[in-house]
C-alpha positions in Angstrom: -57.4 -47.0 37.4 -55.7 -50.5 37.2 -57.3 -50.8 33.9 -55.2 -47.8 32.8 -52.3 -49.1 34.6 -52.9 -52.2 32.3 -53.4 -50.8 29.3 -50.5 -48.6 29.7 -48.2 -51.8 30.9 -49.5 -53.8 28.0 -48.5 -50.1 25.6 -45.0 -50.2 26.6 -44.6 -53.7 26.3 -45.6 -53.5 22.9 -43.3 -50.4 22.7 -40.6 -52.7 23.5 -39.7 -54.0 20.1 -39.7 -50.9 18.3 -37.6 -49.2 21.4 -34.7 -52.2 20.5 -35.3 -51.7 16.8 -34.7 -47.9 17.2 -31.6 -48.6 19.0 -30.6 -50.5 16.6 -30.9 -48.7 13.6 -29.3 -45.6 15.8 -26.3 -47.3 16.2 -26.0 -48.8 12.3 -26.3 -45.5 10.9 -23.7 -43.9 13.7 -21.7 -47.0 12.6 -22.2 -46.9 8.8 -23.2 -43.3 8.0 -22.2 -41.3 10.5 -19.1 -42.4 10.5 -17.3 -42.6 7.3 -19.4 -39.2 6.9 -17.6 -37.6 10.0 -14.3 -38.6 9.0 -14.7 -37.5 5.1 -16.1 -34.3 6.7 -12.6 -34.0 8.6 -10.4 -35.1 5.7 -11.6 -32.7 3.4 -11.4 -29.8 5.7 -7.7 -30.9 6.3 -7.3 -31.1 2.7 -9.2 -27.5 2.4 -7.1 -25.9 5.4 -4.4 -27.2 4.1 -4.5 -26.1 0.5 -5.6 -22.5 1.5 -2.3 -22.5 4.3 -0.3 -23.6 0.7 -1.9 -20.9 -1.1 -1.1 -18.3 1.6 2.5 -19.4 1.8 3.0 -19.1 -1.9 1.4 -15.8 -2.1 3.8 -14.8 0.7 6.8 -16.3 -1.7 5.1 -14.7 -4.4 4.8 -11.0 -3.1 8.5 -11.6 -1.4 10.1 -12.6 -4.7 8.0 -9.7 -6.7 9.3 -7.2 -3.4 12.9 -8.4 -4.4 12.2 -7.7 -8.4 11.1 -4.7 -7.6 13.9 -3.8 -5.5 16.6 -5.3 -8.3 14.7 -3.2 -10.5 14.9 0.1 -8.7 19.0 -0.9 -8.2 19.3 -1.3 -12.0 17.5 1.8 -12.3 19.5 3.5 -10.4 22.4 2.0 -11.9 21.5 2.8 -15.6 20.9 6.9 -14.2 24.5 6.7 -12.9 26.2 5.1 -15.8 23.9 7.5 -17.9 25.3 10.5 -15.9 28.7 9.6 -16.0 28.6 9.0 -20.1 26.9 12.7 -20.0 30.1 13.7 -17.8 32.0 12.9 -19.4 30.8 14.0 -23.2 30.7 17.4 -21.5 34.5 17.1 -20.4 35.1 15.8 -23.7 33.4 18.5 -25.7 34.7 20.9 -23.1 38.3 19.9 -23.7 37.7 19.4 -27.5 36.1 23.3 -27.4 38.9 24.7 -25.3 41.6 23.1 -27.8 39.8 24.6 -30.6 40.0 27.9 -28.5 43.7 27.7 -28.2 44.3 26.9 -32.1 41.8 29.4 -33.0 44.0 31.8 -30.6 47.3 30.6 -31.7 45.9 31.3 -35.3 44.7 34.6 -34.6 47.8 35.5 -32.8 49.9 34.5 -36.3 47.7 36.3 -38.0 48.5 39.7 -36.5 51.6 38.8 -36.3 51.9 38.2 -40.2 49.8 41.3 -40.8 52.0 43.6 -38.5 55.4 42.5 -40.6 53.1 42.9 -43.7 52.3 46.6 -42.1 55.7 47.4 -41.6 56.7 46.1 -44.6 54.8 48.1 -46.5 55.4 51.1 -44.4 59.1 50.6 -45.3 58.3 50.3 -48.9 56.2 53.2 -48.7 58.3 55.2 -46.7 61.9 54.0 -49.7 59.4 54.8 -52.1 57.9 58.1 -50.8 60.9 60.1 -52.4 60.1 58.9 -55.8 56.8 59.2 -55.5 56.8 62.9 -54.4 59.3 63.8 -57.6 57.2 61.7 -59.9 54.2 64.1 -58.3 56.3 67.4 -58.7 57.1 66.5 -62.3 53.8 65.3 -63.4 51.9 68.4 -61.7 54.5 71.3 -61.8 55.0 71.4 -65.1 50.9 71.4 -65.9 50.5 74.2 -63.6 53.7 76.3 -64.3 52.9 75.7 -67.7 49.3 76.9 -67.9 50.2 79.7 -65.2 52.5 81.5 -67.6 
């Protein structure tokens, strides 16, 4: 058993240089590797966190500035529908106005027009009527003596 006690001393004394030399190259590649890996690693996903927080903000700005186009939009719509509604308003007054003048001339007109032929009516009931005397002998001369002539 003390040989195997032996043996086993004399293993891990052997061991012993590789042990150092492992601890050794441990610690250089933590110092040289590791490292500068590590904080690369970190700087980038700052850089990456970062970029996509910039990216959401300016899709915020984006969809808030396209909200408030939007919303101009619609107002200018709505103001176009209103400006259009009062230009139709007011055609229709217009036209209305313009059709109920034409109304009252056309009217007017008519009214001068029976007017005129009433006088011309009576006028020519009065000549009619001065005339009827002469007409009724110029009818009693012209038919009388036809039929008191072919009578006898």
């Amino acid at each position: 058993m003390e040989e195997i006690i032996q043996q086993i001393g004399a293993l891990l004394l052997g061991a012993i240089p590789t042990m150092l030399l492992f601890i050794v190259l441990v610690a250089a590649y933590q110092l040289l590797v590791q490292g500068p890996l590590s904080r690369t690693l970190k700087e980038r996903r700052a850089r990456t966190a970062g970029a996509v927080e910039d990216a959401q903000q300016a899709i915020a700005v984006a969809e808030a500035k396209a909200a408030e186009y939007a919303a101009k939009l619609r107002e200018a719509r709505t103001e176009v529908y209103k400006l259009r509604e009062q230009r139709v308003k007011q055609w229709n007054a217009d036209r209305d106005s313009a059709l109920d003048a034409a109304r009252k001339a056309a009217h007017h007109q008519v009214t001068q027009a029976i007017a005129e032929i009433e006088a011309e009516a009576a006028a020519a009931r009065q000549s009619v009527q001065a005339s009827a005397p002469e007409l009724a002998a110029l009818v009693m001369r012209v038919l009388l003596p036809q039929t008191a002539g072919g009578s006898r």
